[in-house]
BAFI-3210 file (N, C-alpha, C; in Angstrom, 3 decimals, decimal comma, padded with zeros to 6 digits):
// residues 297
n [1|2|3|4|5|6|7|8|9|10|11|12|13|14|15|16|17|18|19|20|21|22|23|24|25|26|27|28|29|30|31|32|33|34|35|36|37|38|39|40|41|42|43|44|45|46|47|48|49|50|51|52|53|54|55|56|57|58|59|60|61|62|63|64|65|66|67|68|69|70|71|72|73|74|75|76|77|78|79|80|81|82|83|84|85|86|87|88|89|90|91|92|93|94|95|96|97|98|99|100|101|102|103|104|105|106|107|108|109|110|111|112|113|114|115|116|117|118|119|120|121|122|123|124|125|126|127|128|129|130|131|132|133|134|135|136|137|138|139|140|141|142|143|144|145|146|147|148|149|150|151|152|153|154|155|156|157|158|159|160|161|162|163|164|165|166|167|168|169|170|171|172|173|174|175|176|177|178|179|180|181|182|183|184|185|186|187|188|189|190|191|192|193|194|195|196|197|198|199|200|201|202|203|204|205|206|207|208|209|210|211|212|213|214|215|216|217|218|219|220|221|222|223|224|225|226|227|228|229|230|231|232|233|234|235|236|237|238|239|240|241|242|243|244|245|246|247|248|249|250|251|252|253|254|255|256|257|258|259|260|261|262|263|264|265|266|267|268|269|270|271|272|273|274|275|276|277|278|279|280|281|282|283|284|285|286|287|288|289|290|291|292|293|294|295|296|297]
n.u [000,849|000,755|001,134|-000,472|000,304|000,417|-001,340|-002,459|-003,048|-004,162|-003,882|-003,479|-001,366|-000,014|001,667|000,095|000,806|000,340|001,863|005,322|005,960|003,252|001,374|-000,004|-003,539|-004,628|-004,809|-005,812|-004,497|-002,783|-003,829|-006,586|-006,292|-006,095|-008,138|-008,604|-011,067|-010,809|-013,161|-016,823|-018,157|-019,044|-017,221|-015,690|-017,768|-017,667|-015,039|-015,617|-017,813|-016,320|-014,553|-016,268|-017,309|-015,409|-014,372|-012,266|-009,957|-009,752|-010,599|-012,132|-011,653|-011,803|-013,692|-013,850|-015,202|-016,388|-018,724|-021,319|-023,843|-023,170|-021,840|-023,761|-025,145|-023,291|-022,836|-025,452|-025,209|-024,743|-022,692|-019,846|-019,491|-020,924|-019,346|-016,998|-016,709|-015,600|-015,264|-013,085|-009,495|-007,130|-008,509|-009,520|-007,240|-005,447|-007,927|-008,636|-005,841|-004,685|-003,342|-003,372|-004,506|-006,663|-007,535|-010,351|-010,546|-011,068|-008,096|-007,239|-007,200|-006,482|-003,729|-002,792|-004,537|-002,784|-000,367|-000,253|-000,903|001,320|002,967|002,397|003,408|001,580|001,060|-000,736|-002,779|-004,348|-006,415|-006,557|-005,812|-002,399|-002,100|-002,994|-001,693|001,418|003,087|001,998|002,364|005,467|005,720|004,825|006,218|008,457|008,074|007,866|010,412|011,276|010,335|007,898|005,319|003,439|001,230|-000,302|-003,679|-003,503|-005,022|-005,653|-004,068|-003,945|-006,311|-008,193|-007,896|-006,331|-003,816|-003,118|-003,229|-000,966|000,999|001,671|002,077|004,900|006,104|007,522|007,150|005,306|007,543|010,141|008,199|006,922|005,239|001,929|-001,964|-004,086|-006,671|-008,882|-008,962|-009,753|-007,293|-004,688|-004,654|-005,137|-002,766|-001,027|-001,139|-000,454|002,471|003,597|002,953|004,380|006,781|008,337|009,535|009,885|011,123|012,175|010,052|007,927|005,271|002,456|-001,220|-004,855|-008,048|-011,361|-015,124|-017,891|-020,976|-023,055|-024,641|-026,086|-024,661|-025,044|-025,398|-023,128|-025,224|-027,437|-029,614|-029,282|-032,013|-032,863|-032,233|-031,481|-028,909|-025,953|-023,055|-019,900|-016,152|-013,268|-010,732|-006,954|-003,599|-001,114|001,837|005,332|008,067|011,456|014,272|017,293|017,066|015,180|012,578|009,653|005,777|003,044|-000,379|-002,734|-006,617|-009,401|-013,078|-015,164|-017,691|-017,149|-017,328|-018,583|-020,252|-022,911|-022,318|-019,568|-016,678|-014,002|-010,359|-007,716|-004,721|-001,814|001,185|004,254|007,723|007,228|004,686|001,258|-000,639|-004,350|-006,951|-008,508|-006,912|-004,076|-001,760|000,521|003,610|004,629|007,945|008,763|007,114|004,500|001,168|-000,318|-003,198|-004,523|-007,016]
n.v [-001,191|002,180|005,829|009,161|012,451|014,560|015,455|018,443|020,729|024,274|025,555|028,230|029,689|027,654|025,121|022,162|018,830|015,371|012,513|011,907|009,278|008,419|007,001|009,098|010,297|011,078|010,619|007,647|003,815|002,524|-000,052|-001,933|-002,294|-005,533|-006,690|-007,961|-008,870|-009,750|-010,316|-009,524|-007,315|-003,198|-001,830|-003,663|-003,587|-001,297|-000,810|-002,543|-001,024|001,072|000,030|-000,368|001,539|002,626|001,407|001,623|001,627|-000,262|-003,791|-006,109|-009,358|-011,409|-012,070|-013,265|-014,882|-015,813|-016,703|-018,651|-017,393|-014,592|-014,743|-015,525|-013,189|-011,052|-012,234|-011,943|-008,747|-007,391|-006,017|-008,080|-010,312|-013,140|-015,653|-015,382|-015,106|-016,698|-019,032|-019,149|-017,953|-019,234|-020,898|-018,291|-016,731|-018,545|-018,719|-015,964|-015,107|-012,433|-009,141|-007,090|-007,890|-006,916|-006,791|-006,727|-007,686|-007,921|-007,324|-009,981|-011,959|-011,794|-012,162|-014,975|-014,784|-012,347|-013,949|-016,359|-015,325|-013,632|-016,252|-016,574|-014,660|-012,250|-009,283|-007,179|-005,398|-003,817|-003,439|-001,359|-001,992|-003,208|-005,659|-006,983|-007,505|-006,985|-009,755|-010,357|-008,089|-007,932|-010,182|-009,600|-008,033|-009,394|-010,991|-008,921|-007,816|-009,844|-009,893|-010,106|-007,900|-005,902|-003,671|-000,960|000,176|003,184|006,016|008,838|011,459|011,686|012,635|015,425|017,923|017,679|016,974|019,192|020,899|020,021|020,064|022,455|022,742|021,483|023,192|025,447|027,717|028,152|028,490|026,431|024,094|023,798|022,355|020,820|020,034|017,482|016,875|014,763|012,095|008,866|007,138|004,937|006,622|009,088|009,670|008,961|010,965|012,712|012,893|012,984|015,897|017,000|016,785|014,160|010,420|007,596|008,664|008,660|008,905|010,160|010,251|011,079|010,222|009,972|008,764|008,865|008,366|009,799|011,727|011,990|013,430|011,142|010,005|010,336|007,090|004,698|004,583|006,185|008,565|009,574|008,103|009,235|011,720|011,125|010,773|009,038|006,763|007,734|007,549|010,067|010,889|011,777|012,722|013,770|014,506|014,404|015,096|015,067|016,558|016,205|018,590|020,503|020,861|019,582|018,904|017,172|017,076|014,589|013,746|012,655|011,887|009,488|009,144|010,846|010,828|011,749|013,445|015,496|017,250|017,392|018,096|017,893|019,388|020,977|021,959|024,207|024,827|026,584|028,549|031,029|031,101|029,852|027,507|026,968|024,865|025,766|028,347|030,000|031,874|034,376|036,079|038,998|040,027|043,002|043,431|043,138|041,000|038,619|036,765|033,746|031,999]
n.w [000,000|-000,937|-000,142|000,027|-000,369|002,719|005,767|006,999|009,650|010,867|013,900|016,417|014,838|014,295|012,065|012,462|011,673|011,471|012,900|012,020|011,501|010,773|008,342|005,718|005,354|003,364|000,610|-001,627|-001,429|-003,303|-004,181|-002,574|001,484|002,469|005,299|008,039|010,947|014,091|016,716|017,436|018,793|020,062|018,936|017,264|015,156|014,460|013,538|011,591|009,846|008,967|006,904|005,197|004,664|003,026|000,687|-001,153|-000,042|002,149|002,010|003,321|004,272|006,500|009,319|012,624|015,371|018,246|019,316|018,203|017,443|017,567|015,241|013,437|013,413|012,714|010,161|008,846|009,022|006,612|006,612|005,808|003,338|003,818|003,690|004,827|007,848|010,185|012,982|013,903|014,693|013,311|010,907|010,211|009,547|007,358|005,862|004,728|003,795|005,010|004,505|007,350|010,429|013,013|015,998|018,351|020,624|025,016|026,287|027,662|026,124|024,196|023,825|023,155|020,812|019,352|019,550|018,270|015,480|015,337|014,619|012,119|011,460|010,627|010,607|013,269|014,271|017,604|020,007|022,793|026,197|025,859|027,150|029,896|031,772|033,735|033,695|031,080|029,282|029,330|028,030|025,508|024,432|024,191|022,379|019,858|020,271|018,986|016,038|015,985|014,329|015,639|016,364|018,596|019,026|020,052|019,819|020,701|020,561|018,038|016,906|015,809|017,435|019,176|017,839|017,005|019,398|020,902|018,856|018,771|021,589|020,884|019,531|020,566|020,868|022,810|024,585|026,561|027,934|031,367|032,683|033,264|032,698|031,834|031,052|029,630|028,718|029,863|032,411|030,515|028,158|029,030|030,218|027,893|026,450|028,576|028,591|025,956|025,568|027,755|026,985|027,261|027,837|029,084|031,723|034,706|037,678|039,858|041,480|043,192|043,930|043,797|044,378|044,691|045,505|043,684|043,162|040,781|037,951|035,682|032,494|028,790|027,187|025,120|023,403|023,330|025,224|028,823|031,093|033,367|035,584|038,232|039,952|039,751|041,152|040,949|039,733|040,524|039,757|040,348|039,766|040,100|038,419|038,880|037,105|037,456|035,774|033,435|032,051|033,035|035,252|034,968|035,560|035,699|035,307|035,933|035,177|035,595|035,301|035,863|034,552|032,656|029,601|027,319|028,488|030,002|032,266|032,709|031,670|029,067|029,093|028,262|029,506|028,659|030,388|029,118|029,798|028,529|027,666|027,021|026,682|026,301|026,361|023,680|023,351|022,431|024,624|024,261|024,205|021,841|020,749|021,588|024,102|023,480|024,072|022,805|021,565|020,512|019,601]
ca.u [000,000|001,118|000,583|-000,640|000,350|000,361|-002,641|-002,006|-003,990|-003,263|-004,114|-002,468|-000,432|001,488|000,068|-000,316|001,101|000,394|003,037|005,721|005,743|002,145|000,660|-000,963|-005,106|-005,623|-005,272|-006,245|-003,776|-002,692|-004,739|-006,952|-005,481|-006,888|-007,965|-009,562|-010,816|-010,996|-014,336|-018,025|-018,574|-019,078|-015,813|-015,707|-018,578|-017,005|-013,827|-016,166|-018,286|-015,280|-013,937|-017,757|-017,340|-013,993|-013,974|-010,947|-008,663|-009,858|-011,442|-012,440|-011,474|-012,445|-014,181|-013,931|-016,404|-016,296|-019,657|-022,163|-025,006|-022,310|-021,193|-025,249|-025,376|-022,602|-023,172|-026,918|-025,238|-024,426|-021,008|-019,314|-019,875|-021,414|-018,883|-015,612|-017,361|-014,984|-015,002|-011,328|-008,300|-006,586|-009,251|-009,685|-005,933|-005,959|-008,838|-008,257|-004,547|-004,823|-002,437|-003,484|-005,450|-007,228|-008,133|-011,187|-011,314|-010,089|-006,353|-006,060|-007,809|-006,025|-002,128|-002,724|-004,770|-000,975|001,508|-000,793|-000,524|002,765|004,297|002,321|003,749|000,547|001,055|-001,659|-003,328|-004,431|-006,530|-005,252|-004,687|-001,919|-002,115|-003,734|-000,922|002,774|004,063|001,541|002,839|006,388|005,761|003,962|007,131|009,689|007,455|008,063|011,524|011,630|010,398|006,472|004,509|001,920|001,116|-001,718|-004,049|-003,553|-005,322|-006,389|-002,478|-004,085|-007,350|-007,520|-008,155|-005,282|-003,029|-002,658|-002,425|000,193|002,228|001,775|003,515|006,482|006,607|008,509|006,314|005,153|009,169|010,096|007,326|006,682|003,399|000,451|-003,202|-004,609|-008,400|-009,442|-009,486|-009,371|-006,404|-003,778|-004,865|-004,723|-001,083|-000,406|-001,706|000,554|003,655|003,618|002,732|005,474|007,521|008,988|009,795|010,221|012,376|011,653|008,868|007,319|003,615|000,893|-002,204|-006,091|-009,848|-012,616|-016,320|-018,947|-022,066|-022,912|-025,552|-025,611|-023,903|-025,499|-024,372|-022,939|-026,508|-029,069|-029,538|-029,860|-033,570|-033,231|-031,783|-031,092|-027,598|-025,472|-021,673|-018,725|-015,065|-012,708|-009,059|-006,515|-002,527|000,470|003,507|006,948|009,733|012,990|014,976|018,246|017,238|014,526|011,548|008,115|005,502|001,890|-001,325|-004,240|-007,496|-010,954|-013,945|-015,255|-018,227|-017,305|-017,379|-020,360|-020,980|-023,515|-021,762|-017,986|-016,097|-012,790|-009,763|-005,417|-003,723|-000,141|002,276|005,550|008,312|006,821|003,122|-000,081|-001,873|-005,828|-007,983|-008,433|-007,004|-002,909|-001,259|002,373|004,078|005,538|008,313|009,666|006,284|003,133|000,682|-000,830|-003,587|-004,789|-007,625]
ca.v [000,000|003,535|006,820|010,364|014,205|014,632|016,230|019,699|021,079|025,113|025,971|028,834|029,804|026,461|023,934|020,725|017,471|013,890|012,042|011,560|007,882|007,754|007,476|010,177|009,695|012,269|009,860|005,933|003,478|001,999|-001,089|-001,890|-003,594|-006,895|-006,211|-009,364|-008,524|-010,655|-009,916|-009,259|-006,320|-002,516|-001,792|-004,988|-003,724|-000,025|-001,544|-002,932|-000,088|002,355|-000,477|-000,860|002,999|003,081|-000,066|001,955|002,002|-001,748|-005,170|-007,289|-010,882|-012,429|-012,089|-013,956|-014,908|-017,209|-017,398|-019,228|-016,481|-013,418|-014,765|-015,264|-011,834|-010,734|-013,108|-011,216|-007,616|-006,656|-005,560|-008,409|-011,131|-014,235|-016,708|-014,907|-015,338|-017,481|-019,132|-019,099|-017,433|-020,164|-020,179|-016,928|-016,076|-019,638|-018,614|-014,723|-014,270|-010,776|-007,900|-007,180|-008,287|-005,810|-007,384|-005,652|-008,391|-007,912|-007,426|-010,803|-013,457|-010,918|-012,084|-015,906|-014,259|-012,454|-014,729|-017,473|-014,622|-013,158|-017,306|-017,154|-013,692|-011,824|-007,932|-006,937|-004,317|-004,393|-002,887|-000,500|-001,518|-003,659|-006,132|-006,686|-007,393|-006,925|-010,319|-010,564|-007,007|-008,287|-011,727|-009,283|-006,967|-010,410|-011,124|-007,825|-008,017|-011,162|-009,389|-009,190|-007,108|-005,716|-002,236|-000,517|001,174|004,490|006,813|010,249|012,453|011,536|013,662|016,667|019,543|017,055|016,772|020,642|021,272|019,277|020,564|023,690|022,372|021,389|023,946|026,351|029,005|028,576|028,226|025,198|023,501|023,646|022,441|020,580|019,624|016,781|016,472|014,427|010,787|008,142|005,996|005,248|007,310|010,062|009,459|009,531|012,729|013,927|012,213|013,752|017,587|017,448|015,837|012,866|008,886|006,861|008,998|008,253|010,254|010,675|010,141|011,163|010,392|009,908|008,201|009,362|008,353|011,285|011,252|013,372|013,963|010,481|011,021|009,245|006,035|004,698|004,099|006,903|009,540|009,014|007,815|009,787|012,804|010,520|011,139|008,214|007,141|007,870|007,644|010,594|010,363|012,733|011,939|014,434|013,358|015,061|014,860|015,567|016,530|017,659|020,261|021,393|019,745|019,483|018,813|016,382|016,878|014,292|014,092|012,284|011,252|007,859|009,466|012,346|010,953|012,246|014,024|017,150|018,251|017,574|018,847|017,653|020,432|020,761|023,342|023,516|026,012|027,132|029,459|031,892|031,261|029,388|026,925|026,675|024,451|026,350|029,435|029,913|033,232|034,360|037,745|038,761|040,941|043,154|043,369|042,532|040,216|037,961|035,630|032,811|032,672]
ca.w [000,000|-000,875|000,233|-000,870|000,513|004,128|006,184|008,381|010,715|011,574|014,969|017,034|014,196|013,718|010,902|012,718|010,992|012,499|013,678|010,945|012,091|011,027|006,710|005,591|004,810|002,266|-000,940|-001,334|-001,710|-004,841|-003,817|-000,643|002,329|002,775|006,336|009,000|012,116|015,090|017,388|017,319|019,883|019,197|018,303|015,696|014,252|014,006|012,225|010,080|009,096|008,232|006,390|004,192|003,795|002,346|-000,280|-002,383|001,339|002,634|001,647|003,966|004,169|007,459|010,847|013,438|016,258|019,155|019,389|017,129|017,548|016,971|013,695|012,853|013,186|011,272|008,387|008,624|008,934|005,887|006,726|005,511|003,157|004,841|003,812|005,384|008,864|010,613|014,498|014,478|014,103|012,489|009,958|009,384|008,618|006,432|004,139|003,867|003,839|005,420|004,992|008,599|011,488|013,924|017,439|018,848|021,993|025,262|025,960|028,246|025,342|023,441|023,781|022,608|019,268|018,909|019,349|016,914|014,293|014,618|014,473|011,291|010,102|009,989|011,239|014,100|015,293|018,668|021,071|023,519|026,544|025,181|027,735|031,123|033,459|033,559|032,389|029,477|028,553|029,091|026,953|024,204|024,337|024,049|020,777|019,250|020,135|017,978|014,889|015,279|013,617|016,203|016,868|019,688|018,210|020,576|018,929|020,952|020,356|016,574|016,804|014,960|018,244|020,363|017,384|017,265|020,708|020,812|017,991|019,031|022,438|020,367|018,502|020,919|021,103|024,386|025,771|027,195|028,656|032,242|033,364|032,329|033,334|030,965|031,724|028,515|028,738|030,976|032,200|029,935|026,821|029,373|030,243|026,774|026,205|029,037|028,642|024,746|026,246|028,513|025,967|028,214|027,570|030,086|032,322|036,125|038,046|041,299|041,399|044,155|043,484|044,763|043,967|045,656|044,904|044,143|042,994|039,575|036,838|034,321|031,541|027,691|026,957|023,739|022,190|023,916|026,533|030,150|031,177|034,371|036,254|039,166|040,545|039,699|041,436|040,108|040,544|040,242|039,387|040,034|039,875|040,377|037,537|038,922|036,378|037,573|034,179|033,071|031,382|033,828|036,120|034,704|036,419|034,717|035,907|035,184|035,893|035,223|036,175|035,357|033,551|032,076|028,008|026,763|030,030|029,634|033,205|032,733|030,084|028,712|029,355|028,250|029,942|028,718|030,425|029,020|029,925|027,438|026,708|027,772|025,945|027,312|025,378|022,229|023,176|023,028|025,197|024,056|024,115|020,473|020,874|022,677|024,717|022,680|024,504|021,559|022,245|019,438|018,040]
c.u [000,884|000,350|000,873|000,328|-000,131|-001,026|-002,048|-003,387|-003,275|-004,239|-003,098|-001,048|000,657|000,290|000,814|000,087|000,904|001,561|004,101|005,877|004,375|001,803|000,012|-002,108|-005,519|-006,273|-005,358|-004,985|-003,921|-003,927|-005,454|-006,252|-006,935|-006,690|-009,074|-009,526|-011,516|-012,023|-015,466|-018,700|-018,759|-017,958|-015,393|-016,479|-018,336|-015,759|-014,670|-017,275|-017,437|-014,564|-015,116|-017,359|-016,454|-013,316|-012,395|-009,289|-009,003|-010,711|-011,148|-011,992|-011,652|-012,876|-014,260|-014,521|-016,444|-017,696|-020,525|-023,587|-024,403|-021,857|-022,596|-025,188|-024,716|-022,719|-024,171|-026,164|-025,127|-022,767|-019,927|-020,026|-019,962|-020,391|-017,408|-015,898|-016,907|-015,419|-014,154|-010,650|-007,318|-006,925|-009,053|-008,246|-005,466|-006,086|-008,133|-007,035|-004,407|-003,794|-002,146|-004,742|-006,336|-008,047|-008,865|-011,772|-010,649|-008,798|-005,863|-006,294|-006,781|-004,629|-002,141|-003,092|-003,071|000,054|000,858|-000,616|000,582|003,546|004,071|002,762|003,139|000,850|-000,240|-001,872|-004,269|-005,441|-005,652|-006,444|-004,312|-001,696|-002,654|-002,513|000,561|003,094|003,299|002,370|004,820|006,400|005,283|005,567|008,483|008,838|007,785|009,396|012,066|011,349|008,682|006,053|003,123|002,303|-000,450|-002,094|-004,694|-003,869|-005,690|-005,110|-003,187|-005,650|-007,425|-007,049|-006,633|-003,873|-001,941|-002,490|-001,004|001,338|001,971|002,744|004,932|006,876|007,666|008,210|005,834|006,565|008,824|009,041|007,436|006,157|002,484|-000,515|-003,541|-006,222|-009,427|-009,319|-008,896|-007,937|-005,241|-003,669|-004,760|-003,711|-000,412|000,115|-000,697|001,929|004,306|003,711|004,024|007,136|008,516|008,909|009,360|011,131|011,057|010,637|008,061|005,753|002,559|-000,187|-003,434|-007,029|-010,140|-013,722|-017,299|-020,033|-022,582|-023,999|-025,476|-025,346|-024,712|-024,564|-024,066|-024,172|-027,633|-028,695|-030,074|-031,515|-033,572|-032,149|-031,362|-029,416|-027,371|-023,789|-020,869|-017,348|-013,925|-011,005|-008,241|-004,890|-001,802|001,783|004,472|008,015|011,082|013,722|016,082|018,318|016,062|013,444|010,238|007,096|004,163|000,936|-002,462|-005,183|-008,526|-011,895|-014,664|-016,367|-018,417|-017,148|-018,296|-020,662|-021,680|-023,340|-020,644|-017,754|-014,556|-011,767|-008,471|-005,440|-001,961|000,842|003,648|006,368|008,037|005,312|002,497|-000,871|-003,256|-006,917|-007,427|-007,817|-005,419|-002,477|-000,040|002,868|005,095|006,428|008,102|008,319|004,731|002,677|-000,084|-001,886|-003,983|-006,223|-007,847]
c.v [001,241|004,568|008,143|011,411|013,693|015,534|016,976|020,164|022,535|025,710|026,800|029,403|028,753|025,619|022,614|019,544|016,127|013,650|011,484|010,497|007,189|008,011|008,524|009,419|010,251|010,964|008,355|005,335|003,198|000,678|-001,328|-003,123|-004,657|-007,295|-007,659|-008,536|-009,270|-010,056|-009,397|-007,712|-004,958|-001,905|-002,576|-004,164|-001,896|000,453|-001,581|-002,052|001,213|001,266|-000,293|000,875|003,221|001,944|000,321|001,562|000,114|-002,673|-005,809|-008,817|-011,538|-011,604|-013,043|-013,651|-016,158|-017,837|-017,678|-018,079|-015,110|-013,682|-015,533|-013,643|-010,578|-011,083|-011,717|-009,517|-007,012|-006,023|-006,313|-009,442|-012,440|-015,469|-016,317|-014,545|-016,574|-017,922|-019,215|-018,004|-017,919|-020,142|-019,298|-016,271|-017,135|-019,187|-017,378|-014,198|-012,687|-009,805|-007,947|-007,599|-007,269|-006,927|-006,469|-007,077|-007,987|-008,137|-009,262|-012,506|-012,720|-012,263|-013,619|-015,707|-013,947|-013,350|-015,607|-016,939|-014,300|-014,688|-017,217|-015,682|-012,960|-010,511|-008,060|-005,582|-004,178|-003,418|-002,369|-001,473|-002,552|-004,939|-005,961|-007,256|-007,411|-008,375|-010,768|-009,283|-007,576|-009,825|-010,803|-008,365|-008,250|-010,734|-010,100|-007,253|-008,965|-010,976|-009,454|-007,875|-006,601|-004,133|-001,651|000,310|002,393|005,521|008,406|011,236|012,226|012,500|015,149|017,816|018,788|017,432|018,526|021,017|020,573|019,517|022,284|023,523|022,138|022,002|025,112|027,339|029,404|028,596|026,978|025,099|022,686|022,541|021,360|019,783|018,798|016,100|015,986|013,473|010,418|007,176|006,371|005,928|008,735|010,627|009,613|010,284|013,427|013,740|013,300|015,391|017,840|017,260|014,750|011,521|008,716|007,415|008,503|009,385|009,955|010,957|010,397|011,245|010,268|009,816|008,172|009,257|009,157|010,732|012,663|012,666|012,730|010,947|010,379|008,323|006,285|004,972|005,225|007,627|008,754|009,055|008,546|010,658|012,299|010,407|009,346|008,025|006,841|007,933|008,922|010,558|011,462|012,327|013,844|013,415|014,341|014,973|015,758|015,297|016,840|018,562|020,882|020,735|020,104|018,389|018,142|016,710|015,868|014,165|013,533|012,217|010,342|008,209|010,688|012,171|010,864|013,047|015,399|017,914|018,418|017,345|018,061|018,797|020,396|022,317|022,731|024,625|026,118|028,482|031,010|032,102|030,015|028,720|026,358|026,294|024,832|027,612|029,803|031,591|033,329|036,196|038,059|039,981|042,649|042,699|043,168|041,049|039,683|036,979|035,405|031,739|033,961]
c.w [000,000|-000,575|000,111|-000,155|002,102|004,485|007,127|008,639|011,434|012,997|015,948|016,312|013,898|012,869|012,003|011,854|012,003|012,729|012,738|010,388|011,268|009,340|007,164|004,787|004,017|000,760|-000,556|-001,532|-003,156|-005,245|-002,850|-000,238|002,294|004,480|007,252|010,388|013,040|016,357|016,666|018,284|018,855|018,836|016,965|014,751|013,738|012,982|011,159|009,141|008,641|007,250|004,770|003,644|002,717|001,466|-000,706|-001,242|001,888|002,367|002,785|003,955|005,139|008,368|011,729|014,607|016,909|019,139|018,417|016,578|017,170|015,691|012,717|012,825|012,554|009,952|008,108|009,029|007,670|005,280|006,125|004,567|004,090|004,813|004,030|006,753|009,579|012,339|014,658|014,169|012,636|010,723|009,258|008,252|007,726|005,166|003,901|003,478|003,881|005,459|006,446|009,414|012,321|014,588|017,988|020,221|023,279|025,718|026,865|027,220|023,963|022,514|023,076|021,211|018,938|018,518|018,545|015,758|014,159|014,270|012,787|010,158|010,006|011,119|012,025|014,516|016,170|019,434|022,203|025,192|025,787|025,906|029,461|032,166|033,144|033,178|031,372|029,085|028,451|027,887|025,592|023,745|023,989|022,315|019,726|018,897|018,929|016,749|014,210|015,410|014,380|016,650|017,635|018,935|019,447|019,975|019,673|020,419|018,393|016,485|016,890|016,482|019,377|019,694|017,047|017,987|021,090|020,142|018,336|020,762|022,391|019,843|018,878|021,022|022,410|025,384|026,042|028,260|030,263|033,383|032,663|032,952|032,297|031,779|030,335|028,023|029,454|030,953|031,195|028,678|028,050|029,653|029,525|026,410|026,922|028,726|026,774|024,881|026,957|027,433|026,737|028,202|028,735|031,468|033,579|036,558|039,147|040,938|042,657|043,289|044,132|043,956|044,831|044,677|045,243|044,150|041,800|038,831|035,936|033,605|030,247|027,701|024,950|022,398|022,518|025,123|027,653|030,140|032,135|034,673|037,694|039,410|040,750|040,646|040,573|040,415|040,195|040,695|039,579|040,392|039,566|039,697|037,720|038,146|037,124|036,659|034,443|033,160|031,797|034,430|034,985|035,487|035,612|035,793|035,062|036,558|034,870|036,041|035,195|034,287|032,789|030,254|027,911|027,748|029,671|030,928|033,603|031,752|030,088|028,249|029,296|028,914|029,637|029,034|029,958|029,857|029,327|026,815|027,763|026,640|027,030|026,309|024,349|022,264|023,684|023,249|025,574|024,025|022,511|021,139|020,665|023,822|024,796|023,056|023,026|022,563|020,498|020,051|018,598]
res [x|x|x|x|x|x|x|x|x|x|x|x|x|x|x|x|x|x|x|x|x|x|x|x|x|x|x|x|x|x|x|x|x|x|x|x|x|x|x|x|x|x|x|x|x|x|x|x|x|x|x|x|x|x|x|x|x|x|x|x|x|x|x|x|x|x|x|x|x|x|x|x|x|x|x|x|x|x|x|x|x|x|x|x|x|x|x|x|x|x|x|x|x|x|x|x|x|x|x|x|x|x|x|x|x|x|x|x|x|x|x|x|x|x|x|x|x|x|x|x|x|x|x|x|x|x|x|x|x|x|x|x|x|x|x|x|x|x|x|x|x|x|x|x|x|x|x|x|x|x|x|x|x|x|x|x|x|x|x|x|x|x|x|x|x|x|x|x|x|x|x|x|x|x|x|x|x|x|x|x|x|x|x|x|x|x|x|x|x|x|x|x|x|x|x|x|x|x|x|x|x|x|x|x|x|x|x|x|x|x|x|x|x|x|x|x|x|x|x|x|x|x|x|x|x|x|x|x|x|x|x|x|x|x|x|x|x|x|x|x|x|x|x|x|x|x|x|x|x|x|x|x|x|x|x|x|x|x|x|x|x|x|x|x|x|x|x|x|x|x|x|x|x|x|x|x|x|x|x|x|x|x|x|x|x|x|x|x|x|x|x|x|x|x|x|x|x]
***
């Protein structure tokens, strides 16, 4: 598969590029991938309707489904043809010989799907998390070492209003980066988010943190609005990330609450301080020389 022109994104006076790491989506490939994906849930069935949209970018060639009644109901969706409707793995990567895989089960039925595909060669892409306990994540990380082909599909640092705040963090405009509050997804997609803002690997780091259960406003689910105004519980998250650097401390803030996606009474919020400027949400505050306060937009 090849690929077109790059996609920017200008926010705050910087254009935005994804991750150089990552294709660009503007143009189709030369051919579609020949794409299988392992589960029935709504995630499976989200794979498989961006896949139905976009014939010229991916063909289909299997599904797989443990259960006998989930792969009735795929056959009968539409989404795929009925006779690439597998109960295996084995199977599936067999009949369709797939470019790639995409695992939408989760991460701990996960790691045996993997290692059956990478013996047989077949690239993966994975649900995030990437494993459910330190030595599956270490056995998935000795596999990868060995020369498979699996990659998480971490996706929020890739959405358009993230992907610009973000490059506008690297961009040097705000000074070296301080600071930062990440109040815009849960867990380890929130970590992401900060770890990228601050711009920091793996270095070591000092953590306080605290959960406490409230009691707040339902939020909609995936499929429909709340049925009631009845005050549901909830858990709220809040963690202190200390870097001690080289080349200067920074300091992570996160922060959730268990139902705040979709929430019509908590909002999702970046603060990113620099030496030199202020990114807030949508709205970055820098001084142009000598003494000219600027704000963006």
């Amino acid at each position: 598969m090849s690929y077109g022109r790059s996609v920017t994104t200008t926010f705050g006076g910087i254009a935005a590029s994804p991750d150089p790491s990552t294709p660009s989506v503007t143009d189709p490939p030369t051919s579609p991938g020949r794409v299988a994906v392992v589960g029935s849930g709504f995630r499976a069935d989200a794979f498989l309707r961006v896949c139905a949209a976009l014939p010229e970018w991916f063909e289909v060639v299997g599904v797989a489904a443990r259960r006998a009644d989930a792969r009735a109901r795929l056959a009968a969706s539409g989404l795929v043809d009925a006779d690439v409707v597998h109960a295996d793995v084995t199977s599936l990567a067999r009949a369709g010989a797939p470019d790639l895989v995409v695992l939408a089960i989760p991460s701990g039925p996960a790691q045996a799907v993997i290692a059956e595909l990478a013996s047989a060669g077949v690239p993966v892409l994975t649900e995030t998390p990437a494993a459910g306990t330190v030595e599956e994540l270490a056995a998935l990380h000795h596999l990868v070492g060995g020369g498979a082909c699996v990659h998480v599909a971490e996706q929020y640092h890739l959405e358009p209003l993230l992907a610009a705040q973000l490059a506008v963090a690297a961009s040097g405009r705000l000074g070296r980066v301080t600071d930062a509050h990440v109040n815009v997804a849960h867990d380890y997609h929130g970590l992401s988010v900060l770890r990228r803002v601050l711009g920091v690997g793996f270095d070591e780091v000092a953590v306080t943190a605290r959960r406490d259960r409230r009691r707040v406003q339902p939020s909609p689910s995936r499929r429909e609005d709340p049925g009631t105004t009845e005050l549901v519980d909830t858990v709220h998250a809040l963690a202190w990330l200390d870097y001690r650097l080289d080349d200067g401390d920074r300091l992570g803030v996160y922060e959730f609450d268990d139902v705040q996606y979709r929430s019509w009474v908590r909002s999702p919020s970046l603060v990113v301080r620099g030496e030199r400027g202020e990114l807030r949400d949508e709205v970055v505050g820098t001084c142009a020389p000598p003494t000219a306060p600027r704000r963006s937009p």
